[in-house]
C-alpha positions as CSV (number, residue, x, y, z in Angstrom):
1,X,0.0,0.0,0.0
2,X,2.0,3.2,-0.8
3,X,1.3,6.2,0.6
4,X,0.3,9.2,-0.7
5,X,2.5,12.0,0.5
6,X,-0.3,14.6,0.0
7,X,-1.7,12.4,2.8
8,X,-0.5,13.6,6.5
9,X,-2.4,10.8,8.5
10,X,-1.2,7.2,6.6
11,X,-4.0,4.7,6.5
12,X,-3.3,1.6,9.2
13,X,-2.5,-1.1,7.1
14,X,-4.2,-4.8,7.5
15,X,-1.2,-6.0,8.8
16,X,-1.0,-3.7,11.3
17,X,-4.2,-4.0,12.5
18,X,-3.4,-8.3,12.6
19,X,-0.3,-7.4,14.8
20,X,-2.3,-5.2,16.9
21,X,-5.1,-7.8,17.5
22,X,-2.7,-10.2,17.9
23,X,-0.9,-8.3,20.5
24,X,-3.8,-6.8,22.4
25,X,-5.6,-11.2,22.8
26,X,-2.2,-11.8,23.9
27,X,-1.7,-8.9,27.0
28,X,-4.8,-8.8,27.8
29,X,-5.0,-12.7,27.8
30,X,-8.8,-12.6,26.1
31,X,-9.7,-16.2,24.4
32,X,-9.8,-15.1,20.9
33,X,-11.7,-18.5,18.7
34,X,-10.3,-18.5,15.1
35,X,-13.8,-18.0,13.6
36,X,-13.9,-14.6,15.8
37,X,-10.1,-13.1,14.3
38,X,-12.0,-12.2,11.1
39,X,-15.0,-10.3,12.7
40,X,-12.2,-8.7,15.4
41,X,-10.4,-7.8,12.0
42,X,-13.4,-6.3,10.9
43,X,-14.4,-4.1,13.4
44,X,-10.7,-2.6,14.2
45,X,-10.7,-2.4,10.8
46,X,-13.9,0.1,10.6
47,X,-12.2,1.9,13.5
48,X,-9.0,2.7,12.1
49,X,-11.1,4.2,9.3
50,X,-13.3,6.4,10.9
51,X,-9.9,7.5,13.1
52,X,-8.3,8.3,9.8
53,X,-10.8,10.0,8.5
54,X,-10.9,12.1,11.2
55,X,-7.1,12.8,12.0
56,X,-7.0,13.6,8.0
57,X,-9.4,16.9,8.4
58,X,-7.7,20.1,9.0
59,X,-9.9,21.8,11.9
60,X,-7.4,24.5,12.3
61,X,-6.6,26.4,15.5
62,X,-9.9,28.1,15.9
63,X,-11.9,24.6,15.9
64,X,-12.5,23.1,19.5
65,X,-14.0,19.9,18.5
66,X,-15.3,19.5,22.7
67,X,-14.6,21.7,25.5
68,X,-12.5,20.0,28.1
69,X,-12.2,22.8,31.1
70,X,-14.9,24.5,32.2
71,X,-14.4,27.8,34.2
């Protein structure tokens, strides 16, 4: 998958997410059964998305997306 360099926020790659599946069944020591990895893949997958989609939008300084102090 190359990147496109116009692109400041690379997309996760499937490998990635495997590794990161892998990884998180592994410290977290959750019974993953093989016929699960696929929908697991599939829902991290839709994350990563929506997470790209949104790091890749240029809000600018004057954009507070939530308030996080109150006064």
């Amino acid at each position: 998958m190359a990147q496109d360099p116009s692109d400041p926020v690379p997309p996760a790659g499937d490998d990635a997410l495997a590794a990161l599946l892998s990884g998180s069944v592994a410290a977290f020591g959750v019974p993953l059964e093989d016929a699960w990895r696929i929908e697991a893949l599939s829902y991290l997958r839709s994350i990563a998305d929506a997470a790209h989609l949104v790091l890749s939008l240029d809000l600018g300084d004057e954009c507070d997306p939530a308030a996080v102090f109150r006064a």
